[in-house]
N, C-alpha and C positions, 0 to 999 in steps of 0.2 A: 721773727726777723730781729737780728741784734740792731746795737746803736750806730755800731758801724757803717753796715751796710744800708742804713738810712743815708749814715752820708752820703756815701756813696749814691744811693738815688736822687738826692741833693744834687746833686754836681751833675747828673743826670739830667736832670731837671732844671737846671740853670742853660744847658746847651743849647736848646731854642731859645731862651729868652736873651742869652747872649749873642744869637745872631741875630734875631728879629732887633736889639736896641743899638747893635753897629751900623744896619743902615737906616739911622737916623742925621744923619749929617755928623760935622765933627765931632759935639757933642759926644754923638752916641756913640763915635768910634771911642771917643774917654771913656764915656759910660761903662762901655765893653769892653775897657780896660779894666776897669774894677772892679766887673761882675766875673771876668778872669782869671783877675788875683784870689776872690772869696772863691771858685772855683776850685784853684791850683792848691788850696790851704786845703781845702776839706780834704784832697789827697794823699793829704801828710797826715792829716789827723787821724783820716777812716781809719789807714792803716797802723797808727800809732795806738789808737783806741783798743782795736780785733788782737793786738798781740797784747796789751797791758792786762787787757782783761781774758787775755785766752779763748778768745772768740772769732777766732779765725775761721771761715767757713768757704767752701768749695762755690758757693755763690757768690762772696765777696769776691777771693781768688778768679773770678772769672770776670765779672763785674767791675772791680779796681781799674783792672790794667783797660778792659774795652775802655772807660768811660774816660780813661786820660790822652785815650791816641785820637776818639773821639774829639775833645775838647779840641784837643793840641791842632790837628788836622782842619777841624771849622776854622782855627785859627790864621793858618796858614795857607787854608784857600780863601778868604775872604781878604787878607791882606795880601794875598796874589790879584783879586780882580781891583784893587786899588792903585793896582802899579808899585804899589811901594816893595815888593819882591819879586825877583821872576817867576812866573810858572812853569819856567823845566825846574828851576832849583825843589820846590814844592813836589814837582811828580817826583824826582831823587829821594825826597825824604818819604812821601809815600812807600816808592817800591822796596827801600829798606826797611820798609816797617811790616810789608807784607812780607817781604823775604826771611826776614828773621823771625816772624810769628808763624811763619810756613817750617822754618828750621825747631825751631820751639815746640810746634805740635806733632814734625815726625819723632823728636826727642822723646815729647813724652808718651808715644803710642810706643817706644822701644825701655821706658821707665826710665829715662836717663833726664838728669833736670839740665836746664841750659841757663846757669847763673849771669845776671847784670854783671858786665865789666866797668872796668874802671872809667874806658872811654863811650862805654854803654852808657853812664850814668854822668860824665860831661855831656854826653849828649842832651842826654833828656835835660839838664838844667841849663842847659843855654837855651836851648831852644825855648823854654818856662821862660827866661833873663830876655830872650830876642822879642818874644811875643806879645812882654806886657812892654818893653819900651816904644814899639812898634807902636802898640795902640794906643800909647800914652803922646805919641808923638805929637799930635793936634798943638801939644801944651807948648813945643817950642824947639827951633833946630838943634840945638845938644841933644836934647834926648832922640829927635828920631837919628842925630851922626851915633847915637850910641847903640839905638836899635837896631842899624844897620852894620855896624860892628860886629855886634855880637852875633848877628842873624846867620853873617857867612862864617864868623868860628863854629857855630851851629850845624850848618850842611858839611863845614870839611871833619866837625865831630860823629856826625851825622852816616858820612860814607867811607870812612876810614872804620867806626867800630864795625857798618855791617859786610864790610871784607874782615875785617878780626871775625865777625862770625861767621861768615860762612866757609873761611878758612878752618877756623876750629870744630864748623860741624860737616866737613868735608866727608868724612866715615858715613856719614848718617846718608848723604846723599848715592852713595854707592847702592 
């Protein structure tokens, strides 16, 4: 097993400890903020590491992307049963996320790659930008007016790329 994909079990392996230390009271919702962040970096890195050194592998490749919708998702169910977001907004971001990994794997049963858009990849970084301001929010109201901000640029980045996809993978679904 490369260095990589250690990350990557890292950030695996942070995902219970990250829910288990948010319901500790505020605190832990902080806490859980910053176990997150160190989270959310190891995802930049895994993959910055597995291409520097050419060690890209069919397990990271598969492992990467689970371990961040994972994270992402704990995220945003747990600050759904907080009140501080809704939970239809959460199932929205869910069902694009099954919808698109659904489009994703008839693509590549057909060998066709289905590339991150531009509003594919707003997405994923707001929603990163929504999450930790979210749980950093305990620390004071600017940051949760800011978390909440960014949360709903989030969901309209959110469902606006997965009609770009599945408008573009329209073909596929025929």
């Amino acid at each position: 097993m490369n260095f990589a994909n250690k990350i990557t079990y890292l950030r695996l392996l942070l995902i219970p400890v990250f829910v288990i230390i948010f319901y500790l009271g505020s605190t832990g919702v902080i806490i859980s903020g910053f176990i997150f962040i160190v989270a959310a970096l190891t995802d930049f890195f895994d993959g910055y590491i597995a291409r520097k050194r050419n060690e890209v592998t069919t397990l990271g490749s598969f492992l990467d992307p689970l371990a961040d919708k994972i994270l992402t998702m704990a995220a945003f169910v747990l600050l759904a049963t907080t009140g501080l977001i809704p939970a239809w907004s959460v199932v929205l971001i869910l069902a694009r996320e099954f919808i698109v990994n659904g489009l994703r794997f008839i693509a590549a049963e057909k060998k066709i790659v289905i590339s991150a858009s531009f509003l594919g990849k707003v997405k994923t970084m707001s929603q990163m930008v929504a999450i930790v301001f979210l749980l950093l929010s305990p620390l004071n109201a600017t940051i949760l007016s800011i978390g909440i901000i960014v949360y709903w640029i989030a969901v309209v980045a959110t469902v606006i790329s997965g009609v770009e996809y599945i408008y573009q993978g329209r073909e596929l679904l025929k």
